[in-house]
C-alpha positions as CSV (number, residue, x, y, z in Angstrom):
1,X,28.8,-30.3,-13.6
2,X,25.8,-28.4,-11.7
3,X,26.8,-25.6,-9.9
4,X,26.9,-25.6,-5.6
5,X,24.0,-24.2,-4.0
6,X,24.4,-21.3,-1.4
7,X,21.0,-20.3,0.9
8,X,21.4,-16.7,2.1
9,X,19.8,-15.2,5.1
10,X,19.8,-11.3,5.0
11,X,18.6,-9.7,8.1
12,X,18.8,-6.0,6.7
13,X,18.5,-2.7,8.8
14,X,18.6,0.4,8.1
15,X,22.6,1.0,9.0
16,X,24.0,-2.3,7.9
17,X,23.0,-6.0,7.1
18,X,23.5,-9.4,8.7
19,X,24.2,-12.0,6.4
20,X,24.5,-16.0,7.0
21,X,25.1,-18.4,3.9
22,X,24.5,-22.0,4.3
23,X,26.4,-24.4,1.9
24,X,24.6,-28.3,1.3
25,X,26.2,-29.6,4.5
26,X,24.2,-26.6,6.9
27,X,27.6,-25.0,7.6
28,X,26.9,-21.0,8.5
29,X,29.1,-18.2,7.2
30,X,28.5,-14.9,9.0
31,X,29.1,-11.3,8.5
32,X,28.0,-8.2,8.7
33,X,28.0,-5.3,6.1
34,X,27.6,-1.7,6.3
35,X,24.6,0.1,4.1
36,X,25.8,2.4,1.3
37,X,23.9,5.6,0.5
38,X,22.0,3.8,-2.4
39,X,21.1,-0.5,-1.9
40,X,22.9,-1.1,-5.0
41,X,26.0,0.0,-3.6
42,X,24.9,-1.9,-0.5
43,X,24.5,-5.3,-2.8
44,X,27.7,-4.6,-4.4
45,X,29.3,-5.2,-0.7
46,X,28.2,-8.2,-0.3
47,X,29.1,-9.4,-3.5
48,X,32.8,-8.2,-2.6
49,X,32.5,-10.1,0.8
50,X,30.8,-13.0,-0.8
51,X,34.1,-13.2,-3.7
52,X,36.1,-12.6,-0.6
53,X,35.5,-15.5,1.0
54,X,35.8,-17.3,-2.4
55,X,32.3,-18.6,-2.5
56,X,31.0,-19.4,-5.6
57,X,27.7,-21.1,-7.0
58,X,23.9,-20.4,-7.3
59,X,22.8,-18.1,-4.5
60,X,19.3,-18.1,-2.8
61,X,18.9,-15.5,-0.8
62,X,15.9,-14.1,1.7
63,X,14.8,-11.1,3.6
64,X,11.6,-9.9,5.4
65,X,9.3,-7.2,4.2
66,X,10.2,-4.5,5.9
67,X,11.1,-0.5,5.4
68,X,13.7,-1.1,2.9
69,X,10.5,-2.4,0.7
70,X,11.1,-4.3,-2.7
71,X,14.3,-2.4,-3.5
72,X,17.0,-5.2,-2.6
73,X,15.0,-8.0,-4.0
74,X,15.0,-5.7,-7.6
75,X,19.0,-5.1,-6.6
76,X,19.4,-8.7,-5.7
77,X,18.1,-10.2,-8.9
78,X,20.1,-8.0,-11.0
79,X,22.9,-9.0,-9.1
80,X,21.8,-12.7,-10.1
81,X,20.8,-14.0,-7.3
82,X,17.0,-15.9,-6.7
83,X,15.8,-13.8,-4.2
84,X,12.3,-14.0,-1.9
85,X,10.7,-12.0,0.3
86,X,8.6,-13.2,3.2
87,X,6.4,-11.6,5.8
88,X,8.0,-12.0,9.6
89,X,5.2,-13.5,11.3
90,X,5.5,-16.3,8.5
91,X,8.9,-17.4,9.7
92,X,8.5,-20.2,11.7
93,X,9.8,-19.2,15.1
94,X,10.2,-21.8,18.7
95,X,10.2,-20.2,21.8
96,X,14.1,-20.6,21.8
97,X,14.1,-18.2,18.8
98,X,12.2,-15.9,20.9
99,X,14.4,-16.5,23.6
100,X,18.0,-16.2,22.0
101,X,16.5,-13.9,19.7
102,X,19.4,-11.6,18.1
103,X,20.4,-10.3,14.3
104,X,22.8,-13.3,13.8
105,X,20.1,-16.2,14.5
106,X,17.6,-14.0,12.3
107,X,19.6,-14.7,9.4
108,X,20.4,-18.2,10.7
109,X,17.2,-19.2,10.5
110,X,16.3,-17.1,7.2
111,X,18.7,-18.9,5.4
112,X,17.6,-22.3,7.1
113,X,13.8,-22.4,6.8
114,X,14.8,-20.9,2.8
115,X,16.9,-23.9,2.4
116,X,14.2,-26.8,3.5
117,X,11.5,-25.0,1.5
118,X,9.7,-23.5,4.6
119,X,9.6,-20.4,3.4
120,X,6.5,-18.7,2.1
121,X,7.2,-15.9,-0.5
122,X,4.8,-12.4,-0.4
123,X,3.5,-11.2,-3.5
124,X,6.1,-9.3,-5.8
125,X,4.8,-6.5,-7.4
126,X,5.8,-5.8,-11.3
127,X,7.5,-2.5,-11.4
128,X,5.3,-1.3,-13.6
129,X,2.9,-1.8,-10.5
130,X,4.8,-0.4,-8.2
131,X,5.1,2.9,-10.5
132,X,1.8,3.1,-10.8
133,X,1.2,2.7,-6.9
134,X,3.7,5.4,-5.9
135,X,1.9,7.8,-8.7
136,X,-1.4,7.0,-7.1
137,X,0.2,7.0,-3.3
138,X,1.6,10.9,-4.2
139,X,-1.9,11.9,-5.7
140,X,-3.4,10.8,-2.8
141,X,-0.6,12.6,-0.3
142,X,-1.6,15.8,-2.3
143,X,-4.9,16.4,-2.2
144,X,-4.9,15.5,1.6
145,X,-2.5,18.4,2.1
146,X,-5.2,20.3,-0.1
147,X,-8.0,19.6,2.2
148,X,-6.4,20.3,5.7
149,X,-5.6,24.2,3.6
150,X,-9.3,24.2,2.8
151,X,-10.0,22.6,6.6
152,X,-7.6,26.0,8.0
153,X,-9.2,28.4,6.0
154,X,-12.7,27.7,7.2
155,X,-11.4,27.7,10.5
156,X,-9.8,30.9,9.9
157,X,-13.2,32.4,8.5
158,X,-14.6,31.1,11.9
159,X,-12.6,33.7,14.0
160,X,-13.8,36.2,11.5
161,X,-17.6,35.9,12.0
162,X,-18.0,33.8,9.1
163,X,-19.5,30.2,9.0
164,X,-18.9,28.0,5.7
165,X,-20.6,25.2,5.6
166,X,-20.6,23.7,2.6
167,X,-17.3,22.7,0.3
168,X,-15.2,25.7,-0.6
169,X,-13.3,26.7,-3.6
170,X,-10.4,27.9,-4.4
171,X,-12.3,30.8,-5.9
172,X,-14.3,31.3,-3.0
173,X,-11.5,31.3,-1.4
174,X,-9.5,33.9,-2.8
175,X,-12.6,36.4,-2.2
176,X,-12.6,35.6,1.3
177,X,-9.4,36.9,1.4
178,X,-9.9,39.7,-0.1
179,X,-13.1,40.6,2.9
180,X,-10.5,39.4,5.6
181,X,-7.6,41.6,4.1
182,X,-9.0,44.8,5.1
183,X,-9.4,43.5,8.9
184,X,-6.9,45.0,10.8
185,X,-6.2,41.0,12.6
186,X,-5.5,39.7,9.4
187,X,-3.3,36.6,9.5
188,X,-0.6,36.2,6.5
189,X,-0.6,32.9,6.7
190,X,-4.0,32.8,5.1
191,X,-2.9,34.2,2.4
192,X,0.1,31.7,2.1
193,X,-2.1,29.0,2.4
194,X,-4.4,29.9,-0.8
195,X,-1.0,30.0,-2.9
196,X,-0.2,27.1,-1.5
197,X,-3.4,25.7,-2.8
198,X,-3.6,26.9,-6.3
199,X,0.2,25.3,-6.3
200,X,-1.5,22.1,-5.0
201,X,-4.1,22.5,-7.8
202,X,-1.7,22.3,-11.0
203,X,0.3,19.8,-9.6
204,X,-2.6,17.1,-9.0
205,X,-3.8,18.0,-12.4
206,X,-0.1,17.1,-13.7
207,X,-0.4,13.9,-12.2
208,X,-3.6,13.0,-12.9
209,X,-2.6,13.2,-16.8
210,X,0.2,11.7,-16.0
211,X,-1.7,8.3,-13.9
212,X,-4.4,8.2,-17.0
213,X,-1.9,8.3,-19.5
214,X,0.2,5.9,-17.6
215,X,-2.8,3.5,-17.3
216,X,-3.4,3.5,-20.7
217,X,0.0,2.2,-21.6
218,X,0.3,-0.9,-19.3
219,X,-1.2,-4.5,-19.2
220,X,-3.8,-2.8,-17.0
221,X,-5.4,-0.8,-19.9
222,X,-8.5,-3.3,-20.5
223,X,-9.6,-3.2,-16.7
224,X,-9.2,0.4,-16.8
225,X,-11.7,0.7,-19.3
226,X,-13.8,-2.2,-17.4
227,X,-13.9,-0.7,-14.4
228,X,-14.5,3.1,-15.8
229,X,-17.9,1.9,-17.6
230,X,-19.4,0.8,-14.3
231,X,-21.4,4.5,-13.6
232,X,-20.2,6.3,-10.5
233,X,-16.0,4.9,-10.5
234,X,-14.6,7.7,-11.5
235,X,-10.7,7.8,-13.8
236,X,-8.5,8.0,-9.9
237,X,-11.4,5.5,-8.2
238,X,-10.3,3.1,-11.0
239,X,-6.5,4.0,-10.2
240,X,-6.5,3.5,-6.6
241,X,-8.2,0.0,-7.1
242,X,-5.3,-1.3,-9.8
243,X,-2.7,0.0,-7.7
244,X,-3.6,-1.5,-4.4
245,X,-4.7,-4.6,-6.2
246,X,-2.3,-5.4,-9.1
247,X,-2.3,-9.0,-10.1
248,X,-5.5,-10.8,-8.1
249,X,-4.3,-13.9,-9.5
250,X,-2.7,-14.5,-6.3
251,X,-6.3,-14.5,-4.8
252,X,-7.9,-18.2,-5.6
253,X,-10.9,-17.3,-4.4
254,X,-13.5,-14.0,-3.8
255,X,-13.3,-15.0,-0.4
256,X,-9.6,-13.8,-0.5
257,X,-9.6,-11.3,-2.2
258,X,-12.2,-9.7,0.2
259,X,-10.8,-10.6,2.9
260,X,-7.8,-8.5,1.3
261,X,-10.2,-5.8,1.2
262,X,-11.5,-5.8,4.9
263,X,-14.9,-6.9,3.7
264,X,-15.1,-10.1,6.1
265,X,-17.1,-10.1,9.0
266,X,-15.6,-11.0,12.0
267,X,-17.3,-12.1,15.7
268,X,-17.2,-9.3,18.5
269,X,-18.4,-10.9,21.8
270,X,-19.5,-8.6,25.2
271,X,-20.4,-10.8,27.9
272,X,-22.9,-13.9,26.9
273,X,-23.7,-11.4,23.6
274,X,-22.1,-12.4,20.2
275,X,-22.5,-10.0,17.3
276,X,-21.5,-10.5,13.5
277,X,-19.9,-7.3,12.7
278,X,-18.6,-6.4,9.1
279,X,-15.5,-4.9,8.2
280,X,-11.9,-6.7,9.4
281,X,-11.2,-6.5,13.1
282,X,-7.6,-4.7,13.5
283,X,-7.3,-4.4,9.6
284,X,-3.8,-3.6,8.5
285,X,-4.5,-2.0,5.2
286,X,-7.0,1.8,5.5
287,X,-5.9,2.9,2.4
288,X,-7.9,-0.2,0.8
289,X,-10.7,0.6,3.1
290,X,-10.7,4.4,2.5
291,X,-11.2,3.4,-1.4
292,X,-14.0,1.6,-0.6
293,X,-15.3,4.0,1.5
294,X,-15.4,6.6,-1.1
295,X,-16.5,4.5,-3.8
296,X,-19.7,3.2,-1.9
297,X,-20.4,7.0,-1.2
298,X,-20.2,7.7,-5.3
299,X,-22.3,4.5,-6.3
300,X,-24.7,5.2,-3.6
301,X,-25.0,8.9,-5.2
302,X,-24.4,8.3,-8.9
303,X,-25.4,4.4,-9.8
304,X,-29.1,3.8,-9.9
305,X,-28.6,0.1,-9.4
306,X,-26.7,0.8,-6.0
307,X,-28.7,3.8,-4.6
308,X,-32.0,1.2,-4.7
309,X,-29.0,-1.8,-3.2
310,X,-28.4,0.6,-0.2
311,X,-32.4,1.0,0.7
312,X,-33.0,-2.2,0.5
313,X,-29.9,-2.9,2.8
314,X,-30.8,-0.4,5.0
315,X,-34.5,-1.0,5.5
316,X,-33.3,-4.7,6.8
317,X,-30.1,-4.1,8.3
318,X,-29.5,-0.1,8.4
319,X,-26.1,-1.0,10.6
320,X,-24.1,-2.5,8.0
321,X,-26.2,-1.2,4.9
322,X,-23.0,1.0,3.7
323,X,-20.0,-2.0,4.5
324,X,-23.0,-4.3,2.5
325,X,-22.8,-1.8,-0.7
326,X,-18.5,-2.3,-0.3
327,X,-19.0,-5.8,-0.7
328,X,-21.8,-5.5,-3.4
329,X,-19.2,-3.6,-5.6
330,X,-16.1,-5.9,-4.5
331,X,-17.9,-9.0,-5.7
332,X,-18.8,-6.8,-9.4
333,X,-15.0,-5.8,-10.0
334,X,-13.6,-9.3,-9.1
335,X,-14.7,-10.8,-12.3
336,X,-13.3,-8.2,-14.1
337,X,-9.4,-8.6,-13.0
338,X,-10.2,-12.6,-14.9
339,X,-11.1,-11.3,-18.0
C-alpha cells in the first residue's frame, strides 16, 4: 500500500516558521513554530508538531531562498523529507495574493503551487561546493580588510608630507613607521594597523593552502588544472570561478551561462537614441562581475593572445573593448566545465 502524500509550505523567518501541509484532498493544516538556536533543532519542532497531529506519509516540503540559505533544505532532507527551494519572484502570485498578502497564505500557496507541479526549483549546490564557496567568500573578505589597512596608511602618510603612489608593502610599511614614530603627532593606530596586516598576511596564506589543497581533492580537480594552464588565471582566479560557478550543467546554453555572468548586452534608450550597452542592467551578482573584472585585467597584462584581443577591440570599439575581453575569456572556459 503506497504511502499518503503530504505538500508542505514553509514560510521561514528568522524568529519562527509558518507551516501549511496539504493532504490529496487540498485540506490546509496550519501552524506556527518557534526557531531554535541551531535549524536542526528548529526541524526537529516540526517533526514533533507534524507527529502531533498524527500525520504520517511522504512529505514534500518548500521554502524560498532567502537568509536562512541552504541550511534547512540540508536539515530537511536528513529529516527525510523531499525538499525544494525556489526563488520568490518564481511563485506565481495574483493580485489577490498581493492584496491579502500575510505569512499564513505564503505557505498556503507554497505548499499549493508545490503540489500541482508549479514550482520551479533553484540550483542546489553540493556541499562540497558550498565549502569551497565560503573558503573562497572568507579569502576574499580578508584581503579586502587588507587593502582598506594599506588604503589608511597611505592616507596617513599623506598628513605626514608623504605621497605613495604606487602599491605598498608591508615592508615598506613597517619603515614608514618607523620615520613617522619619531614625529611628535604620531597616531598609534598606525602602528595597530601594520600588525593587523602582517596578522592578515599569515592568515590568507593559511587559506590559500588550504583552497588549493581543497581543490585538488574534489570532482573539480580536472578544471582546476584546465583553467590554471590558460596563461594569466592565476591558482584563487581559478577558485573564485569554480565556486561561483559549480555545476554549469544547469546552463543549456553559453548564452546562459553568460547571462549568469552579466556579459549580455542590454538596450539603454535616452530620448529617440538607443544604445547597445554591455554588461547586465541592474545585475544582481558583483562578485561574478568583480572576477571578471580582474581576470580581463591579468589576461590583458599576462596573455599575449588577449593583450593583441583588447587592441583590436579597442581600435573598433574602445567603449566596450575591456567587457569584450570578459566575454572573450567566458566563451574559452565554458568548454572546459563539459569536459
Amino acid at each position: 500500500m503506497n504511502s499518503k502524500a503530504y505538500w508542505i509550505g514553509l514560510d521561514v523567518h528568522k524568529k519562527y516558521w509558518t507551516v501549511c501541509i496539504l493532504d490529496e484532498y487540498n485540506t490546509p493544516t496550519h501552524f506556527d513554530i518557534t526557531c531554535g538556536d541551531y535549524v536542526s533543532e528548529t526541524v526537529n519542532r516540526l517533526i514533533s508538531k507534524i507527529n502531533q497531529l498524527d500525520i504520517k506519509g511522504d512529505f514534500n516540503s518548500v521554502y524560498e531562498a532567502g537568509p536562512w540559505g541552504f541550511a534547512p533544505h540540508g536539515e530537511l532532507n536528513k529529516a527525510g523529507f523531499y525538499n525544494t527551494i525556489v526563488a520568490p519572484h518564481n511563485v506565481p502570485k495574483s493580485s489577490k495574493d498581493l492584496k491579502w498578502k500575510n505569512d499564513k497564505n505564503d505557505a498556503y500557496n507554497l505548499a499549493y503551487f508545490l503540489m500541482h507541479g508549479r514550482l520551479e526549483s533553484i540550483y542546489i549546490p553540493l556541499e562540497e561546493e558550498v565549502h569551497l564557496k565560503t573558503l573562497v567568500k572568507t579569502r576574499r573578505t580578508l584581503v579586502n580588510e587588507r587593502t582598506r589597512i594599506k588604503v589608511f596608511i597611505k592616507q596617513r602618510a599623506m598628513g605626514f608630507g608623504i605621497n605613495i603612489n604606487s602599491s605598498i608593502s608591508l615592508k615598506r610599511a613597517t619603515l614608514l613607521l618607523r620615520e613617522i614614530e619619531k614625529l611628535e603627532c604620531f597616531n598609534p593606530c598606525m602602528k595597530d594597523s601594520i600588525k593587523r596586516w602582517e596578522k592578515l598576511n599569515n592568515q590568507i596564506i593559511n587559506l590559500e593552502s588550504r583552497i588549493d589543497n581543497y581543490l585538488k581533492s574534489i570532482n573539480y580537480q580536472h578544471l582546476y588544472v584546465k583553467l590554471l594552464e590558460i596563461q594569466g588565471v592565476s591558482q584563487f582566479l581559478a577558485a573564485d570561478l569554480i565556486a561561483y560557478y559549480g555545476n554549469v550543467s544547469r546552463f543549456p546554453t553559453f548564452n546562459a551561462f553568460k547571462s549568469y555572468s552579466g556579459l549580455v548586452p542590454y538596450q539603454a534608450q535616452s530620448g529617440a537614441v538607443n544604445n547597445l550597452i554591455l554588461g547586465k542592467k541592474d545585475y544582481k551578482r558583483p562578485t561574478v562581475r568583480s572576477t571578471y573584472n580582474n581576470a580581463a585585467k591579468s589576461l590583458i597584462q599576462h596573455n599575449p593572445k588577449y593583450k593583441l584581443k583588447y587592441q583590436q577591440y579597442k581600435s573598433t570599439n574602445p567603449k566596450n573593448a575591456f567587457i569584450k575581453v570578459q566575454q572573450a575569456f567566458a566563451k574559452e572556459i565554458y568548454p572546459l566545465w563539459q569536459c
